[in-house]
C-alpha positions as CSV (number, residue, x, y, z in Angstrom):
1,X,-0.8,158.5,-163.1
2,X,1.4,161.1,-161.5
3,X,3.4,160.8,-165.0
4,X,0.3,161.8,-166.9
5,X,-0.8,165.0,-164.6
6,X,2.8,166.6,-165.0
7,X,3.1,165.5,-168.8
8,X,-0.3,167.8,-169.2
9,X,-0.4,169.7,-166.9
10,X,3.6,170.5,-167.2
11,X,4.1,170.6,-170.5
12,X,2.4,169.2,-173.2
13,X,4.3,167.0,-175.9
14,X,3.1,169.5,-178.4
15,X,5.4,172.3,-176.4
16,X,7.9,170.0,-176.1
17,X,8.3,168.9,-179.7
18,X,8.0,173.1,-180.5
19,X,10.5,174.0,-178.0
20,X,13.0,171.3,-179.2
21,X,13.1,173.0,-182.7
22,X,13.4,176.4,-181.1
23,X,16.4,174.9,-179.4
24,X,17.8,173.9,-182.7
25,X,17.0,177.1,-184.2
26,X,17.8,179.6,-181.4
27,X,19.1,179.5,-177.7
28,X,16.1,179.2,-175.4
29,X,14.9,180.7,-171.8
30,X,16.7,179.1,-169.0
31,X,13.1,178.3,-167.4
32,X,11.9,176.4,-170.9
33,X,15.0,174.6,-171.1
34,X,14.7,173.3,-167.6
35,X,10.4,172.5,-168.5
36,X,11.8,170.5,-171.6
37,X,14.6,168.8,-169.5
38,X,12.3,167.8,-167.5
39,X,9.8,166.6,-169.7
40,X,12.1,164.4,-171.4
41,X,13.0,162.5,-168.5
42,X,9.1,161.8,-168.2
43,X,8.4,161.2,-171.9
44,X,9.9,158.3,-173.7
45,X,7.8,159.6,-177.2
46,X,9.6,163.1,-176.7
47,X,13.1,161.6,-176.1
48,X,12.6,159.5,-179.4
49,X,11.8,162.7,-181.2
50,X,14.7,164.4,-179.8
51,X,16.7,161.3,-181.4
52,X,15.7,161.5,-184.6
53,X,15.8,165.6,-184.6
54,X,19.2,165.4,-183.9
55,X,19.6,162.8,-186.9
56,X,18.0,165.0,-189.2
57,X,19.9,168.1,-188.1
58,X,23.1,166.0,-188.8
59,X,22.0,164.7,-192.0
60,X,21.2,168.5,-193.0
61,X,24.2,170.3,-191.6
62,X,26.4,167.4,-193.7
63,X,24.6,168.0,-196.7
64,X,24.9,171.5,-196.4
65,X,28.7,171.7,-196.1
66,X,29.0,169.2,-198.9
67,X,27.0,171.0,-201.0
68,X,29.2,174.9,-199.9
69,X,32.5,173.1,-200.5
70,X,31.6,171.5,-204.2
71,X,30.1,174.7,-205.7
72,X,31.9,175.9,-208.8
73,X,32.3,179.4,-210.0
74,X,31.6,180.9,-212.8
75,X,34.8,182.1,-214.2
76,X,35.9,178.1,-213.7
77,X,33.4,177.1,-215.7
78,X,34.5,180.0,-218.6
79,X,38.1,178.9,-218.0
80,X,36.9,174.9,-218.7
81,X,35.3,175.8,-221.7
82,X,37.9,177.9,-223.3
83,X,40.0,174.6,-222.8
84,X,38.0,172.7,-224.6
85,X,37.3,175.4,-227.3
86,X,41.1,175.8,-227.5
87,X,41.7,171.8,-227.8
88,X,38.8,171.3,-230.1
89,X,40.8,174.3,-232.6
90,X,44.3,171.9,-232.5
């Protein structure tokens, strides 16, 4: 019971979701961070969210960096075709 009165009262799952991706996005207030702390020693539902967030976030910076480190230029892809141009004249 005491749970339930501090988890609405407190702060709501809906803030906590919310202030869990501001985290991710930005650095938050001192005070929200300790509310959110907080809250996710009360909430087992919020503390499951915060898993998978941090999965996803993972996921997306990986895919991310893959994707910066295999991009190709355009004067590569001239130079490629001029080598085949040049092979295909032989």
């Amino acid at each position: 019971m005491l749970r339930k009165l501090i988890h609405i009262i407190f702060l709501p799952c809906s803030e906590a979701t919310l202030l869990m991706e501001k985290r991710n996005a930005e650095n938050i207030s001192s005070k929200e961070n300790w509310k959110l702390s907080l809250h996710l020693k009360i909430c087992k539902w919020c503390r499951a969210y915060k898993q998978k967030l941090e999965i996803l976030d993972d996921i997306l910076k990986r895919k991310i960096a893959q994707e910066n480190s295999t991009k190709i230029n355009d004067s590569e892809i001239q130079s490629f075709k001029d080598k085949i141009i040049k092979n295909l004249d032989i």
